[in-house]
C-alpha positions, 0 to 999 in steps of 0.5 A: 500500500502507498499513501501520504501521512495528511493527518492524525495517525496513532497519536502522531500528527500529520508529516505529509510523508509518504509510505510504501508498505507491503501487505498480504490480504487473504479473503475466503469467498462462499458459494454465493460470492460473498467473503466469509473470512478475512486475514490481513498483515502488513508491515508496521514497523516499516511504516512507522520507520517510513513515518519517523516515529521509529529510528531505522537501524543504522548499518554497523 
């Protein structure tokens, strides 16, 4: 997912950062088409590195 932090987001205020985030969703669908379950994960501390809530780890 992409975007661009324009607002309030876990009680930090807006940067006007971009981030870019991978994520998987699973959704399983019934016979007539409508989806039952849904799993989504994605990659918080990525984005909240993106975001510079949380320091990236430096190269030693």
């Amino acid at each position: 997912m992409t975007g661009t932090h324009e607002g309030p987001f876990m009680g930090m205020a807006a940067t006007g950062k971009r981030i870019d985030v991978k994520l998987i969703d699973i959704i399983r669908f019934g016979d007539d088409g409508r989806a039952l379950e849904h799993w989504g994960v994605s990659d918080q501390l990525v984005m909240m590195q993106q975001l510079g809530a949380i320091p990236e780890e430096s190269p030693k």
